[in-house]
N, C-alpha and C positions, 0 to 999 in steps of 0.2 A: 073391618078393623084396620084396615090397611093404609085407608085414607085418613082414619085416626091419628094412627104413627105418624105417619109422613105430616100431617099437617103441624102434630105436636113438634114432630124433629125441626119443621122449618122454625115454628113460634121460637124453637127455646135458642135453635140455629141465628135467629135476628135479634133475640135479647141477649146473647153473647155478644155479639156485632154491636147490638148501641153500648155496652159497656164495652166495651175494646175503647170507642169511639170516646165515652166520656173521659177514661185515663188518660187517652193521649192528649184531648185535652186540654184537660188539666195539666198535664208533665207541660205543654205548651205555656201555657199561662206563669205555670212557675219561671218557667227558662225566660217566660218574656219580665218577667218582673224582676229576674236575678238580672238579666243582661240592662234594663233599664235604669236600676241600681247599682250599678258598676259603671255605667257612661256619667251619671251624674257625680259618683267618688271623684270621676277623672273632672268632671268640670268645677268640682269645687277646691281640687287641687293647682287647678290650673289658677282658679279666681283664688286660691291664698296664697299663690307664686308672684301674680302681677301686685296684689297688694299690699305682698310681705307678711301679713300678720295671719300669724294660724293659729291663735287665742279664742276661742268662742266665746269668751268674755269680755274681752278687751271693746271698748265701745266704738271703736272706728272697724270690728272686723263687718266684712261685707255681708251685707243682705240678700244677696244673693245666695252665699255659700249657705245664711241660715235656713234659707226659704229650701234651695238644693238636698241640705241636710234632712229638711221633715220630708220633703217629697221620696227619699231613700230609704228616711226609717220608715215610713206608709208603705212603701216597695215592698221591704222585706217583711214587715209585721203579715203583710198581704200574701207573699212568696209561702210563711209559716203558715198560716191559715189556709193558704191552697193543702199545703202539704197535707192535714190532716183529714181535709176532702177527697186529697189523693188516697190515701190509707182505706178509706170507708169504698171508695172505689173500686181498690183493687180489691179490697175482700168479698163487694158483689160480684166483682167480676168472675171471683172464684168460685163463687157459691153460682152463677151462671152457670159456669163450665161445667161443675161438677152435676148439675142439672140435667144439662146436656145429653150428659155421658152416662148418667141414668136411664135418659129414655132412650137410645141407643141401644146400648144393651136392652133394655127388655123390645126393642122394637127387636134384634138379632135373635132372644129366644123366642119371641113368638114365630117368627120365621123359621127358625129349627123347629119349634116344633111343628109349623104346619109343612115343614117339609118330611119329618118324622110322618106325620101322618100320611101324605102324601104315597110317600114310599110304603109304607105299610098295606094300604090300598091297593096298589100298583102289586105288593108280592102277593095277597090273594088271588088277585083276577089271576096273576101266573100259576097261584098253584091250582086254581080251580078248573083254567085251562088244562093243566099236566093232569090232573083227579079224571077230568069228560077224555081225554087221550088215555089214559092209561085203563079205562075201561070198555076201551071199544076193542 
């Protein structure tokens, strides 16, 4: 039974570890899509500084800033979209842990109890040794 536990403990021990590993991730991916979405703000700021015109209608604003603009709203629509990946994540990660900590615990009682037993074993032989001395 022993190599049971322990082998169980390690499985559910490595599938906590790959969900740790997909959240963070993901929280990565988010960070990277917020931070690349925010360099782009600045570059479309700067190209409606040198232009002058910060109309997105007006027919002379720059094509850059438009192209800049969709490649930021893709960023963050993506950024949102992670997040919801993120959510489902962390609740297996949860549901991992709590797994975990299930077979833990019963690997801890079967060990009480076969240490229960153990001892139990171990107070007979004593009193049966005391029982052969006490009648000699």
């Amino acid at each position: 039974m022993k190599s049971k536990s322990a082998s169980l403990i390690r499985l559910k021990k490595f599938q906590v570890d790959e969900k740790r590993r997909q959240v963070l991730q993901i929280e990565t991916m988010i960070g990277d899509f917020e931070r690349m979405a925010a360099e782009l703000d600045q570059q479309i700021e700067i190209e409606q500084q040198k232009t002058g015109i910060t109309d997105t209608a007006h027919f002379a604003y720059s094509t850059f800033a438009k192209a800049a603009m969709t490649r930021r709203d893709n960023l963050l629509v993506s950024a949102n979209d992670m997040r919801e990946k993120l959510e489902a994540a962390q609740d297996e990660l949860a549901e991992a842990i709590e797994d975990l900590k299930k077979v833990e615990l019963l690997d801890q009682r079967e060990h009480a109890r076969e240490n229960a037993e153990a001892l139990k074993k171990e107070q007979a032989e004593y009193d049966e040794i005391g029982r052969i001395r006490h009648r000699r």
